[in-house]
PDB file of N, CA, C and O in Angstrom, chain B, residues numbered from 101:
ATOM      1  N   UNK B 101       5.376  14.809   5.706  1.00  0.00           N
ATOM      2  CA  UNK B 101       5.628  13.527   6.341  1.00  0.00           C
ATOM      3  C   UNK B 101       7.078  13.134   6.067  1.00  0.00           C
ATOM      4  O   UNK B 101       7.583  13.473   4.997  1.00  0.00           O
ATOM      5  N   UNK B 102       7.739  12.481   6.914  1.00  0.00           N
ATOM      6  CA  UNK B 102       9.190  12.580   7.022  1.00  0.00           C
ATOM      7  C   UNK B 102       9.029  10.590   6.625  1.00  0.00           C
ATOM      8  O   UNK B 102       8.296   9.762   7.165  1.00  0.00           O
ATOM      9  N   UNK B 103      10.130  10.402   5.404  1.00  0.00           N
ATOM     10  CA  UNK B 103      10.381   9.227   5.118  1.00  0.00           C
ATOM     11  C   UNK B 103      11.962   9.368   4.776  1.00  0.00           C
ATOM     12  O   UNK B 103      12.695   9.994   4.010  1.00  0.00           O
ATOM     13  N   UNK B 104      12.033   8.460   5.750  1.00  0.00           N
ATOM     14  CA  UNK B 104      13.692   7.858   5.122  1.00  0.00           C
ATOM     15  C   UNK B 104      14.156   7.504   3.991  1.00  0.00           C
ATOM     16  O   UNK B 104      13.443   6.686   3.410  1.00  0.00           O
ATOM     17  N   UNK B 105      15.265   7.876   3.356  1.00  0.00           N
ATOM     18  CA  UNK B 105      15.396   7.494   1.636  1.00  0.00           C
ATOM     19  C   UNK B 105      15.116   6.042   1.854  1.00  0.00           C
ATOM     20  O   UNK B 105      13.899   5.981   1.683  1.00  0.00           O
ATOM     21  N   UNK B 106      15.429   5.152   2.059  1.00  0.00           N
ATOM     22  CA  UNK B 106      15.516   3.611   1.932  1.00  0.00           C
ATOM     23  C   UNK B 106      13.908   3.357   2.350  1.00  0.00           C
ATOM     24  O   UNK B 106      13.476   2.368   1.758  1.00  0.00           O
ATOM     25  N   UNK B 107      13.160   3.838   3.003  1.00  0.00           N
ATOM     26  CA  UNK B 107      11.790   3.544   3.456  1.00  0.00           C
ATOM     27  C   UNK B 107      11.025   3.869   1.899  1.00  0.00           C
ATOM     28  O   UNK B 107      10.317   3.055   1.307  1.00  0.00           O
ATOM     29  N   UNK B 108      11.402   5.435   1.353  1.00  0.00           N
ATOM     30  CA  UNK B 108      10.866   5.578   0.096  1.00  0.00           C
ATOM     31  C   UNK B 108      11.212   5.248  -0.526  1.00  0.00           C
ATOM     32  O   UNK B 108      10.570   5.583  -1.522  1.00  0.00           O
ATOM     33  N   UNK B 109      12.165   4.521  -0.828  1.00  0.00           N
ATOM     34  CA  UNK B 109      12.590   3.377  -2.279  1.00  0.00           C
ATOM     35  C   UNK B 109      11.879   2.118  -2.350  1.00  0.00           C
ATOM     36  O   UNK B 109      11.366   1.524  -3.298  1.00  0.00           O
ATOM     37  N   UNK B 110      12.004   1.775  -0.727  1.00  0.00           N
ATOM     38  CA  UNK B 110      10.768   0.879  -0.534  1.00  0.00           C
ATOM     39  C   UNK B 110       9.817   0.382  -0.778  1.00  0.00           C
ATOM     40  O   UNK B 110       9.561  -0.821  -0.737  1.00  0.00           O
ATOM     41  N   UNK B 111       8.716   1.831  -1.261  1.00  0.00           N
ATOM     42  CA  UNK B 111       7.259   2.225  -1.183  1.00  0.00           C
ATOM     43  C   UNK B 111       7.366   2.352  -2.563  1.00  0.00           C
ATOM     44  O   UNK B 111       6.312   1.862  -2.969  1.00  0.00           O
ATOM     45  N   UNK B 112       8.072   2.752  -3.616  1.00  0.00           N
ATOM     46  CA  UNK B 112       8.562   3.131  -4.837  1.00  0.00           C
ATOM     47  C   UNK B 112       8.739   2.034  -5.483  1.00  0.00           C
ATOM     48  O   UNK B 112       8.106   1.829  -6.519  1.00  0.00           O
ATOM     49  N   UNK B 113       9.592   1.172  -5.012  1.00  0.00           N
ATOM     50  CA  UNK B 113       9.681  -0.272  -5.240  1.00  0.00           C
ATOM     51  C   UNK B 113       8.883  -0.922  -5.522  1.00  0.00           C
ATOM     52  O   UNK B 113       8.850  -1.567  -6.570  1.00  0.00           O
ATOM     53  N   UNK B 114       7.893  -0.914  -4.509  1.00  0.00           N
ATOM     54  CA  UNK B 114       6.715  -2.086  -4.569  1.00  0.00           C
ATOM     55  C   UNK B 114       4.890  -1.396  -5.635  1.00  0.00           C
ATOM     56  O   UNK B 114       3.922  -2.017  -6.073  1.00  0.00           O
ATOM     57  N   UNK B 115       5.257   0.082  -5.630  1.00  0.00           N
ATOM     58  CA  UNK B 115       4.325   0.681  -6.405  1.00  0.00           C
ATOM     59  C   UNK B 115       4.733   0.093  -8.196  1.00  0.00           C
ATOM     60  O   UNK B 115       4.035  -0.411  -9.077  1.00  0.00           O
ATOM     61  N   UNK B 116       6.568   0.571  -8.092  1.00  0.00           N
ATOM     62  CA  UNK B 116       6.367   0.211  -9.479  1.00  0.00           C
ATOM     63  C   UNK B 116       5.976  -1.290  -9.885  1.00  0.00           C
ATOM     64  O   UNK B 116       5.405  -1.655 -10.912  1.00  0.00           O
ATOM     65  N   UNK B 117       6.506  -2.189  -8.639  1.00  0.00           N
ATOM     66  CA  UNK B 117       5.528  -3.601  -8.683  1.00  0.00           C
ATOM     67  C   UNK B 117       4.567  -3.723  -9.442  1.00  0.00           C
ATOM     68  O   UNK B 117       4.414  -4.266 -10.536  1.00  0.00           O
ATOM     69  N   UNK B 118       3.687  -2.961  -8.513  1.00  0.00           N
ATOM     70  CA  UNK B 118       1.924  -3.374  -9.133  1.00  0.00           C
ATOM     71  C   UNK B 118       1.836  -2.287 -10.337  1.00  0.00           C
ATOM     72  O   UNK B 118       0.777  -2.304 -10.965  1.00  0.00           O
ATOM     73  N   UNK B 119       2.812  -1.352 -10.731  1.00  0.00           N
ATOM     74  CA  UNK B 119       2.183  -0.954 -12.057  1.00  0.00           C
ATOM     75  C   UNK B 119       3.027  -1.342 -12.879  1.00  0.00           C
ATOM     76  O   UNK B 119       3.569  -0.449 -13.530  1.00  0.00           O
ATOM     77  N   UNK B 120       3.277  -2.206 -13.044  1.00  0.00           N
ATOM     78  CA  UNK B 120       4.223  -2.947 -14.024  1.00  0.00           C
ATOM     79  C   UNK B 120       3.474  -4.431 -14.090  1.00  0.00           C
ATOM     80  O   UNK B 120       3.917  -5.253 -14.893  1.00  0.00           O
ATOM     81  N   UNK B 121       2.438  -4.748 -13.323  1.00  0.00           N
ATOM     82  CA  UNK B 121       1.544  -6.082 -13.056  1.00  0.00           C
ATOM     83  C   UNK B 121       0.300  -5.287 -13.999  1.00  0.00           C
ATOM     84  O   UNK B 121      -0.267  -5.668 -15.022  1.00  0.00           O
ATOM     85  N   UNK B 122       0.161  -4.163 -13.280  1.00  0.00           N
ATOM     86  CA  UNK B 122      -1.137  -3.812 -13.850  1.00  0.00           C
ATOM     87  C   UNK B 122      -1.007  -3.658 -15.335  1.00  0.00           C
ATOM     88  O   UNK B 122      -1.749  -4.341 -16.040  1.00  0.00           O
ATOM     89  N   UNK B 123      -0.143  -2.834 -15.896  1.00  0.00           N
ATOM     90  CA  UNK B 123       0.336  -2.957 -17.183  1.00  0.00           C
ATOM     91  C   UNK B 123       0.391  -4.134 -18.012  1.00  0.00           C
ATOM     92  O   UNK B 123       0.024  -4.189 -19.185  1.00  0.00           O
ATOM     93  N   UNK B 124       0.840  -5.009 -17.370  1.00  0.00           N
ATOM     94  CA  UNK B 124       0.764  -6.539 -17.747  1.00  0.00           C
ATOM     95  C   UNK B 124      -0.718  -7.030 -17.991  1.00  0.00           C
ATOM     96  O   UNK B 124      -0.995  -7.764 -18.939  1.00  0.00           O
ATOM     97  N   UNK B 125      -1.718  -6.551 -17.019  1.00  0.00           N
ATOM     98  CA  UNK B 125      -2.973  -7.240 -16.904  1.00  0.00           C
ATOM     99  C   UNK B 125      -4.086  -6.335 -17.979  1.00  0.00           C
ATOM    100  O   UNK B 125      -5.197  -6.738 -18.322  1.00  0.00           O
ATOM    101  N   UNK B 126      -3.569  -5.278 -18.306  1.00  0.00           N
ATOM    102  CA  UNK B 126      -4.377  -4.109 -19.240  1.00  0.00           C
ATOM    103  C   UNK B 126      -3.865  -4.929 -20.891  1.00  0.00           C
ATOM    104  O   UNK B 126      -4.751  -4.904 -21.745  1.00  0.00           O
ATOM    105  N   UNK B 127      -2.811  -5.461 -21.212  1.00  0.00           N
ATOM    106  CA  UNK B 127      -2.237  -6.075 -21.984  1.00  0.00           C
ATOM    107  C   UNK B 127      -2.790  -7.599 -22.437  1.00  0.00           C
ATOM    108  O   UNK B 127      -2.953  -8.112 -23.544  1.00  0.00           O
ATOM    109  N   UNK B 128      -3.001  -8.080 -21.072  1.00  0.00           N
ATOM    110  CA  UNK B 128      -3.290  -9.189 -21.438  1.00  0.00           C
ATOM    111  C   UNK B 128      -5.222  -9.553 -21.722  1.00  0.00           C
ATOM    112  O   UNK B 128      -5.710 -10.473 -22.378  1.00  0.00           O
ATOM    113  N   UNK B 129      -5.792  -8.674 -21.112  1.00  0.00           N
ATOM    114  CA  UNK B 129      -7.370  -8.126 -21.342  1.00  0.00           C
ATOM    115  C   UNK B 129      -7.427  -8.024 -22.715  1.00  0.00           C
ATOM    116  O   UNK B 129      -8.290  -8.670 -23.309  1.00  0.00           O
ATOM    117  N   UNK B 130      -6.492  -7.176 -23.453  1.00  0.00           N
ATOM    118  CA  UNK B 130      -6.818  -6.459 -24.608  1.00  0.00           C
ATOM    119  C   UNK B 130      -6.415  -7.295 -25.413  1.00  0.00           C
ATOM    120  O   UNK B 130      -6.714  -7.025 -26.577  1.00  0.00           O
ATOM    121  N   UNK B 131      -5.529  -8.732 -25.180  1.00  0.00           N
ATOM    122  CA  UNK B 131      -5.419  -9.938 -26.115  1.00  0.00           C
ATOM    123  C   UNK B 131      -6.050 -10.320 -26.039  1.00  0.00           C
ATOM    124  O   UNK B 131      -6.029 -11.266 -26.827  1.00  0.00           O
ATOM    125  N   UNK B 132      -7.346 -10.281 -25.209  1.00  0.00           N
ATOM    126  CA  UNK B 132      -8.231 -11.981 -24.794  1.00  0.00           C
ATOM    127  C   UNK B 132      -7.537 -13.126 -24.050  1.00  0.00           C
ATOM    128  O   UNK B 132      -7.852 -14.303 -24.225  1.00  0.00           O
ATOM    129  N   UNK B 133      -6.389 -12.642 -23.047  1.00  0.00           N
ATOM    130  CA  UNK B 133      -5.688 -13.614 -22.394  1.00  0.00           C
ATOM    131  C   UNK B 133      -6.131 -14.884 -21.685  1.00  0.00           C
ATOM    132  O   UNK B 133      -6.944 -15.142 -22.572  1.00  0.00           O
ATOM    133  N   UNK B 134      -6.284 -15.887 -20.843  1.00  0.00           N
ATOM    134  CA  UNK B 134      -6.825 -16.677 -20.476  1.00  0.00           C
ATOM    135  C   UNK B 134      -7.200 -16.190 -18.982  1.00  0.00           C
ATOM    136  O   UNK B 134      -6.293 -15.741 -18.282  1.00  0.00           O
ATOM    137  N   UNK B 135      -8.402 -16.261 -18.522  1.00  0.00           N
ATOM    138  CA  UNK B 135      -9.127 -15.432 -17.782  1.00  0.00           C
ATOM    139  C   UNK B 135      -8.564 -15.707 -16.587  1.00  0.00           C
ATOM    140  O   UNK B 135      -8.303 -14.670 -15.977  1.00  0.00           O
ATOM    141  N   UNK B 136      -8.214 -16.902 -15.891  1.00  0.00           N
ATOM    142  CA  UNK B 136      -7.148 -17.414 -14.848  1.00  0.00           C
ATOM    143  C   UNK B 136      -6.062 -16.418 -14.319  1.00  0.00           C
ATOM    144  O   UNK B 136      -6.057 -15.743 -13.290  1.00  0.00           O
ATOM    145  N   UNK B 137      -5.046 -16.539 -15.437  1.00  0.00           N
ATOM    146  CA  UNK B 137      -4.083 -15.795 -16.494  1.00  0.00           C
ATOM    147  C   UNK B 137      -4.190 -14.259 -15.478  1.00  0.00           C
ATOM    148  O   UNK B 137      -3.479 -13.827 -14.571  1.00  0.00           O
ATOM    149  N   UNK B 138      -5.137 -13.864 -15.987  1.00  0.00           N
ATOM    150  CA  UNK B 138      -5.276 -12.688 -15.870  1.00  0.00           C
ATOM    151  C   UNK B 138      -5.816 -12.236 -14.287  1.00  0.00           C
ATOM    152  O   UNK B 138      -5.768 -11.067 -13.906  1.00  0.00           O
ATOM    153  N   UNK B 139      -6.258 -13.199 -13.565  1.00  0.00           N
ATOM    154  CA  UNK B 139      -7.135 -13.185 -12.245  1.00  0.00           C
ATOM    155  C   UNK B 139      -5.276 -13.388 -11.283  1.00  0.00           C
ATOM    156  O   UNK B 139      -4.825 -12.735 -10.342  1.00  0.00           O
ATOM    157  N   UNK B 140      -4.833 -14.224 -11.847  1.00  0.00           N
ATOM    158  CA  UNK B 140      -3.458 -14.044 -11.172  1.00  0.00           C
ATOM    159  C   UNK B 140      -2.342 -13.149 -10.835  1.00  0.00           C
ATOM    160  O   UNK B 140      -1.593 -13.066  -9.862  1.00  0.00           O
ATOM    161  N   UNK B 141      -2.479 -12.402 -12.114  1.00  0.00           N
ATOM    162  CA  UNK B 141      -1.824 -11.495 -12.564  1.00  0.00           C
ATOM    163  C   UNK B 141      -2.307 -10.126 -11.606  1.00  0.00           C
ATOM    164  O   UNK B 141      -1.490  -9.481 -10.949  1.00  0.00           O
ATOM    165  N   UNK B 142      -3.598  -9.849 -11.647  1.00  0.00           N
ATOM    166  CA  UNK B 142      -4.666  -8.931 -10.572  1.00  0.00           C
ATOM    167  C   UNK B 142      -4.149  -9.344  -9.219  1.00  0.00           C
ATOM    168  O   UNK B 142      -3.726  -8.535  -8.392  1.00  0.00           O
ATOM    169  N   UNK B 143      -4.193 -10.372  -9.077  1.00  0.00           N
ATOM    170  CA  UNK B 143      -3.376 -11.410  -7.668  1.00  0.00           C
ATOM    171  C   UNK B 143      -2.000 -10.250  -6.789  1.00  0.00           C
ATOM    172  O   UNK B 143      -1.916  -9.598  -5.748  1.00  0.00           O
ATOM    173  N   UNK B 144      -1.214 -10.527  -7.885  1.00  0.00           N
ATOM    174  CA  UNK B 144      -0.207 -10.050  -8.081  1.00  0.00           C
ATOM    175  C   UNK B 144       0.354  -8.155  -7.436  1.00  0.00           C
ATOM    176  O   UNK B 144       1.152  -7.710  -6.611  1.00  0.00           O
ATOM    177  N   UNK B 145      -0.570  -7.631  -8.351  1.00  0.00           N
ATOM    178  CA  UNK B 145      -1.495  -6.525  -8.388  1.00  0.00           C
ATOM    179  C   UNK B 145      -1.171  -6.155  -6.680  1.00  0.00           C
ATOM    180  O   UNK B 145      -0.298  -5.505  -6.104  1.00  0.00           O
ATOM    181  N   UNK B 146      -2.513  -7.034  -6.190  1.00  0.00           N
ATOM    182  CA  UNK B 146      -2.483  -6.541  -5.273  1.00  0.00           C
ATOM    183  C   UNK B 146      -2.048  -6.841  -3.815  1.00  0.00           C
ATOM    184  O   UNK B 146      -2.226  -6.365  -2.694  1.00  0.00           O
ATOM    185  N   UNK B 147      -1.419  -7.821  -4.370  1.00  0.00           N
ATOM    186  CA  UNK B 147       0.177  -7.953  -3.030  1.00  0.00           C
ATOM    187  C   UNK B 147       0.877  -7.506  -3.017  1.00  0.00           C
ATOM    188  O   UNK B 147       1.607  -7.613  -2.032  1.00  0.00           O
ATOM    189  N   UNK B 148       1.340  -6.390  -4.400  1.00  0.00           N
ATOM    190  CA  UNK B 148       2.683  -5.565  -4.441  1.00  0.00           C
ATOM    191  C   UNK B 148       1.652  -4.371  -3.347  1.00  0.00           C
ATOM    192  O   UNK B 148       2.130  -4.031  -2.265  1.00  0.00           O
ATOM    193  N   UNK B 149       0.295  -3.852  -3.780  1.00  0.00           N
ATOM    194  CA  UNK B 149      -0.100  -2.573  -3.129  1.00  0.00           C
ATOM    195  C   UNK B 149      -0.307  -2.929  -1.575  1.00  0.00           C
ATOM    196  O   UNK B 149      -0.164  -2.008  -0.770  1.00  0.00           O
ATOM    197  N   UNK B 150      -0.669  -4.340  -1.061  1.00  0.00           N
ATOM    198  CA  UNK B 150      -0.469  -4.427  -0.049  1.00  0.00           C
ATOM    199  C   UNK B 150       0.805  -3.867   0.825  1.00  0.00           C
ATOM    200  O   UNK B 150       0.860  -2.957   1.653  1.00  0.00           O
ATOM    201  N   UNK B 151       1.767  -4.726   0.342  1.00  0.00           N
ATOM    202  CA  UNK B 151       3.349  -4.374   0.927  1.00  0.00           C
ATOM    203  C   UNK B 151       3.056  -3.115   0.947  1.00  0.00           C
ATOM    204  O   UNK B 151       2.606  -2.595   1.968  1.00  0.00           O
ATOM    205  N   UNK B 152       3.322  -2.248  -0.482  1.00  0.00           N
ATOM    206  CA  UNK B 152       3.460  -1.004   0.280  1.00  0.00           C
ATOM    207  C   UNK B 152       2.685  -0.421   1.187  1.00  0.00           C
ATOM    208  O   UNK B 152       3.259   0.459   1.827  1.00  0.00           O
ATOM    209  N   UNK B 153       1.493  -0.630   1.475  1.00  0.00           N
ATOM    210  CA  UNK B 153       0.461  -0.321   2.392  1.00  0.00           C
ATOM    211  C   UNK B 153       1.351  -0.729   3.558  1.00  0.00           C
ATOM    212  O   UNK B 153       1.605   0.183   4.344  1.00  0.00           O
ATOM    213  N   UNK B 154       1.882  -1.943   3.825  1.00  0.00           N
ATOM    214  CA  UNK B 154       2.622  -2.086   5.191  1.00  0.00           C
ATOM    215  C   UNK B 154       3.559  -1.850   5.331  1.00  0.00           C
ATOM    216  O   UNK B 154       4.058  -2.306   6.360  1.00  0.00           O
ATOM    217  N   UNK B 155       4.692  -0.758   4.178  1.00  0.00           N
ATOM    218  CA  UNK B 155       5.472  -0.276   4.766  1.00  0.00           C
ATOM    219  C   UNK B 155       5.448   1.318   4.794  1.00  0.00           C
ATOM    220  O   UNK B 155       6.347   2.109   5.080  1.00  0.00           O
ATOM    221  N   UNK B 156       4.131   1.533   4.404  1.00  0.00           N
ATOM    222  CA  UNK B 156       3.547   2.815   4.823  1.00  0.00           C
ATOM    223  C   UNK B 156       3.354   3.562   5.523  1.00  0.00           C
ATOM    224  O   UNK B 156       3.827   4.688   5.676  1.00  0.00           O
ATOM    225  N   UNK B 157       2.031   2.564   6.454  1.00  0.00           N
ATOM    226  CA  UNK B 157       2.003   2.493   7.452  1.00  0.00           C
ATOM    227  C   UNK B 157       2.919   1.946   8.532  1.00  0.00           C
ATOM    228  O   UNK B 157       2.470   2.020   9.676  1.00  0.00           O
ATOM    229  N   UNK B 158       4.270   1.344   8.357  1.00  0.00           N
ATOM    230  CA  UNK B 158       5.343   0.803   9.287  1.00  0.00           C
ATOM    231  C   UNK B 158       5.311   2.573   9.503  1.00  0.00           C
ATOM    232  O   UNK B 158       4.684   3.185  10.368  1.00  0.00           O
ATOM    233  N   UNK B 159       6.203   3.148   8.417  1.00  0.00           N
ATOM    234  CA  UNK B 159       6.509   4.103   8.665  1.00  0.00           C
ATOM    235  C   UNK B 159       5.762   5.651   9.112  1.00  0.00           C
ATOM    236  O   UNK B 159       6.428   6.615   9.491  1.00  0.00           O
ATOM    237  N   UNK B 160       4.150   5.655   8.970  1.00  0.00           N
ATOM    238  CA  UNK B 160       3.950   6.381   9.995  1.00  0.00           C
ATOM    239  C   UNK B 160       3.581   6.121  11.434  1.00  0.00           C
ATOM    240  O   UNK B 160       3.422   7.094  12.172  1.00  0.00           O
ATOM    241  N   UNK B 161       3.488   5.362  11.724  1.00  0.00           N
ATOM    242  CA  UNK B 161       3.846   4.187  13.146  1.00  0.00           C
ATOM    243  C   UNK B 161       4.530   4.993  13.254  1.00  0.00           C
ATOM    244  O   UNK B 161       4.136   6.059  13.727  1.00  0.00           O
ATOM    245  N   UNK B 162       5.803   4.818  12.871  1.00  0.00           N
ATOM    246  CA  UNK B 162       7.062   5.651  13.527  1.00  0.00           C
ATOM    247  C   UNK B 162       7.452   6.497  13.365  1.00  0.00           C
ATOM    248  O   UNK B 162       8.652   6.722  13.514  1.00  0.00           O
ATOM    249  N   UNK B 163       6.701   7.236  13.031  1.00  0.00           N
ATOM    250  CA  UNK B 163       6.835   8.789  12.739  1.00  0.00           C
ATOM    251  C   UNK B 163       6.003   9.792  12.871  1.00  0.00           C
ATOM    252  O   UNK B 163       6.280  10.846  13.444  1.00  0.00           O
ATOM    253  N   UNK B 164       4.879   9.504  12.319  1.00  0.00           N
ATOM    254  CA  UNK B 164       4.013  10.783  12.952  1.00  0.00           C
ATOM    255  C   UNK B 164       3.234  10.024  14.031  1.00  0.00           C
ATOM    256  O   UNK B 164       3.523  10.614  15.072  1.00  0.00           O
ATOM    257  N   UNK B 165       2.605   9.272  14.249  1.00  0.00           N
ATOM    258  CA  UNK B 165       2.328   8.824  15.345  1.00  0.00           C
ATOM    259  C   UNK B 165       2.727   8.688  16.592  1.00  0.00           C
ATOM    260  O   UNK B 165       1.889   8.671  17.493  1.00  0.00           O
ATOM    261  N   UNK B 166       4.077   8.569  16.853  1.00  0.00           N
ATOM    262  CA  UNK B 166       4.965   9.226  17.898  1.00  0.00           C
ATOM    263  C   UNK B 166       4.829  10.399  17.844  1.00  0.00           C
ATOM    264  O   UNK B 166       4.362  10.845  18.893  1.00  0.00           O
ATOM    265  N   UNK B 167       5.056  11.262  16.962  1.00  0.00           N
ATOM    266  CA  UNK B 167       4.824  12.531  17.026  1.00  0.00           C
ATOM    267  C   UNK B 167       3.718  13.103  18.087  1.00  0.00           C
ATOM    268  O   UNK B 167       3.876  13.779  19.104  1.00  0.00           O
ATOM    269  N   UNK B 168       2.039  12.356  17.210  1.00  0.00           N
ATOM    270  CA  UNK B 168       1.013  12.665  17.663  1.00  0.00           C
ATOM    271  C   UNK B 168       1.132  11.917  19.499  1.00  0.00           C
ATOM    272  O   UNK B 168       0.668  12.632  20.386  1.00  0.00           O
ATOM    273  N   UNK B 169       1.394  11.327  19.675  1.00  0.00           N
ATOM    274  CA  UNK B 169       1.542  10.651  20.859  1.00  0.00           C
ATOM    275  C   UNK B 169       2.425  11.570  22.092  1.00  0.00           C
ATOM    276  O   UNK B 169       1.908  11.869  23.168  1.00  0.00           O
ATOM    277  N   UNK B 170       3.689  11.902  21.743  1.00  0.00           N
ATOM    278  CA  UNK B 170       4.256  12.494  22.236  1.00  0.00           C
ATOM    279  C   UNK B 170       3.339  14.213  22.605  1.00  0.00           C
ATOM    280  O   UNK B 170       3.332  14.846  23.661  1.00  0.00           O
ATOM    281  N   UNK B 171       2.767  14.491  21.487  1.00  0.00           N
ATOM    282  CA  UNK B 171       2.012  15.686  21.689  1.00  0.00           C
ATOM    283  C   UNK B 171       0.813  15.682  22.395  1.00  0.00           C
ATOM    284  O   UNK B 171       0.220  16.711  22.718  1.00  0.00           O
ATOM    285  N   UNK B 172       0.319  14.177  22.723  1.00  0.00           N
ATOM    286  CA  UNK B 172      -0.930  13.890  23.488  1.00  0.00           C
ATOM    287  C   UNK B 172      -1.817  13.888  22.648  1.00  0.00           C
ATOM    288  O   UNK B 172      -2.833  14.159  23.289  1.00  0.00           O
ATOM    289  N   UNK B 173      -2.101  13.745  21.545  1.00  0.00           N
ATOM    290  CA  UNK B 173      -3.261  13.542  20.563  1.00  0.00           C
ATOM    291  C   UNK B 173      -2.993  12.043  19.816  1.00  0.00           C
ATOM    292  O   UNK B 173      -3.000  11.747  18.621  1.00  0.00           O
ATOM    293  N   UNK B 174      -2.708  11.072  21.255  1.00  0.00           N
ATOM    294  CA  UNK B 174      -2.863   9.429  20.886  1.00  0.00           C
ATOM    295  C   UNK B 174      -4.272   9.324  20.536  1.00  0.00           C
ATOM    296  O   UNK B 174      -4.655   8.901  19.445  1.00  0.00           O
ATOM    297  N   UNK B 175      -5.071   9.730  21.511  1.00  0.00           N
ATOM    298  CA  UNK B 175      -6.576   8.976  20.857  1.00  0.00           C
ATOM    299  C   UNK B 175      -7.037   9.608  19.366  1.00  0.00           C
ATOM    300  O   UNK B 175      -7.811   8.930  18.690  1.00  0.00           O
ATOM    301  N   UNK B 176      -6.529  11.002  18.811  1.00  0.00           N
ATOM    302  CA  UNK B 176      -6.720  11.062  17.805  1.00  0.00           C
ATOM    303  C   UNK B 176      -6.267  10.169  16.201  1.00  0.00           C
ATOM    304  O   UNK B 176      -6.694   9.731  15.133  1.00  0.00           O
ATOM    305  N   UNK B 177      -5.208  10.330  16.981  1.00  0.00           N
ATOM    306  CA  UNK B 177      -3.967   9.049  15.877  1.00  0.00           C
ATOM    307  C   UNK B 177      -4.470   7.907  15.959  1.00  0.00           C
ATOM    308  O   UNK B 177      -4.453   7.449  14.817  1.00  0.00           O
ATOM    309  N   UNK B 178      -5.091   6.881  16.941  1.00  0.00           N
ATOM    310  CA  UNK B 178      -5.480   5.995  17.248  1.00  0.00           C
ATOM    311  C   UNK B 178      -6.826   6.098  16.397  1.00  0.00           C
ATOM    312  O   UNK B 178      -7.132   4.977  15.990  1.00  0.00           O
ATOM    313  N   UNK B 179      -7.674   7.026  16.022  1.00  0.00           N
ATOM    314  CA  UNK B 179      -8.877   6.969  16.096  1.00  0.00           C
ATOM    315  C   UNK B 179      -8.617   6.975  14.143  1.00  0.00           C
ATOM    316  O   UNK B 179      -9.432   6.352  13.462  1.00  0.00           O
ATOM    317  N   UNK B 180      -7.450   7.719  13.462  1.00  0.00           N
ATOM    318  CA  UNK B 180      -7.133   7.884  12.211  1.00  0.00           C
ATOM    319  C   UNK B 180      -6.876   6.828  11.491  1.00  0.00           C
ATOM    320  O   UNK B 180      -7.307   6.655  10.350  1.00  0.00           O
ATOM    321  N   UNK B 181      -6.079   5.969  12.181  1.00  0.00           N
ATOM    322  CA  UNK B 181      -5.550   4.504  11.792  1.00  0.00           C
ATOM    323  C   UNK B 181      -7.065   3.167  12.307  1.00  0.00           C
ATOM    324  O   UNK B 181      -6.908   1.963  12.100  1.00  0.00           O
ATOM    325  N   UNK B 182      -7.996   3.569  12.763  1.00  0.00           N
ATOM    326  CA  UNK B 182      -8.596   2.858  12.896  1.00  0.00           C
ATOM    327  C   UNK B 182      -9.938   2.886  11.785  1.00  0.00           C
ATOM    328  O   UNK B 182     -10.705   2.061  11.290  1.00  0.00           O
ATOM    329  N   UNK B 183      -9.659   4.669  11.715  1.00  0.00           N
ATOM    330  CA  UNK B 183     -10.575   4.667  10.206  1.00  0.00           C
ATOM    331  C   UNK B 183      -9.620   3.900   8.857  1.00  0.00           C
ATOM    332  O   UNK B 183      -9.762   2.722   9.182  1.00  0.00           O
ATOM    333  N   UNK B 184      -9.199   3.886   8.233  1.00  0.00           N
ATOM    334  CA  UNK B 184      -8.033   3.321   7.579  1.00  0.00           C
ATOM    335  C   UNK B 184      -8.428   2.100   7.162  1.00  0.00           C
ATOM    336  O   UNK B 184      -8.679   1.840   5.986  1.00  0.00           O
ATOM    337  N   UNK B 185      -8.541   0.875   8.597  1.00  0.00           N
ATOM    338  CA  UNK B 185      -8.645  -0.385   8.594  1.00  0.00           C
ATOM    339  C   UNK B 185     -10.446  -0.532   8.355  1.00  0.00           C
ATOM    340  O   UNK B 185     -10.919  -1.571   7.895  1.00  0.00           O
ATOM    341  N   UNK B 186     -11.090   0.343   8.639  1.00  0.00           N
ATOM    342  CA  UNK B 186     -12.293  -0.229   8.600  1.00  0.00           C
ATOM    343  C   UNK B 186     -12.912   0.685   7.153  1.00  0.00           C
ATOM    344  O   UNK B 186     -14.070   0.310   6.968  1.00  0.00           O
ATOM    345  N   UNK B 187     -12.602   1.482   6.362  1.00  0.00           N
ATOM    346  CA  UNK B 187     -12.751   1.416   4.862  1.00  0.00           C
ATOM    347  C   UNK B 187     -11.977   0.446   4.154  1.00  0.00           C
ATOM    348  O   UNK B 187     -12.089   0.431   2.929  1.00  0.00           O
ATOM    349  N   UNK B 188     -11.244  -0.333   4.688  1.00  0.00           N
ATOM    350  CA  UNK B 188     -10.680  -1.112   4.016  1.00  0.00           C
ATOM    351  C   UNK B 188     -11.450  -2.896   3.902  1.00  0.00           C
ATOM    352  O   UNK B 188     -11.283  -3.895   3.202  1.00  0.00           O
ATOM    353  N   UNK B 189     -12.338  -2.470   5.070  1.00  0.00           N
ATOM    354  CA  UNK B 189     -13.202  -3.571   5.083  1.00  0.00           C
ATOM    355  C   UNK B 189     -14.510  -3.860   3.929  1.00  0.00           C
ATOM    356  O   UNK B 189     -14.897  -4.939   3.481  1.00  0.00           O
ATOM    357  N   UNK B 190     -15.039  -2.393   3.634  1.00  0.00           N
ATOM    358  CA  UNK B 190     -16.159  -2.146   2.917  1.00  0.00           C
ATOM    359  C   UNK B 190     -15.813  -2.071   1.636  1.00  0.00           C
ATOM    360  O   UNK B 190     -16.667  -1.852   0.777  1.00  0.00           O
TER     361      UNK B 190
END
């Protein structure tokens, strides 16, 4: 899969985000932190993994999916990204 340096600093960026949150939240468990505290912190968590999820997917949007499109296997690509969104439901 083809990523642009600045797209993968991106994705790199926002991973070390949430494991530098998560680290925080494994830390603060193992003090007995204030349970809030810690539900925020999880919060946190998982808005950094979001982002990268959307600049993930920005970037195979534009990249292999054109690909697949251009090659005529849209409804397959279409059908890949639609599994994606609906494990993400369950």
């Amino acid at each position: 899969m083809y990523r642009p340096k600045d797209t993968q600093e991106r994705i790199l960026h926002r991973l070390k985000i949430a494991k530098g949150h998560l680290q925080k939240i494994i830390q603060m468990v193992e003090s007995g932190q204030y349970c809030i505290d810690v539900i925020h912190q999880s919060q946190a968590v998982q808005r950094a993994l979001q982002e990268a999820d959307g600049v993930i997917l920005e970037n195979h949007l534009k990249t292999c999916v054109v690909d697949q499109i251009k090659a005529g296997e849209a409804d397959a690509s279409i059908k890949e990204i639609m599994n994606v969104f609906q494990k993400s439901k369950t």
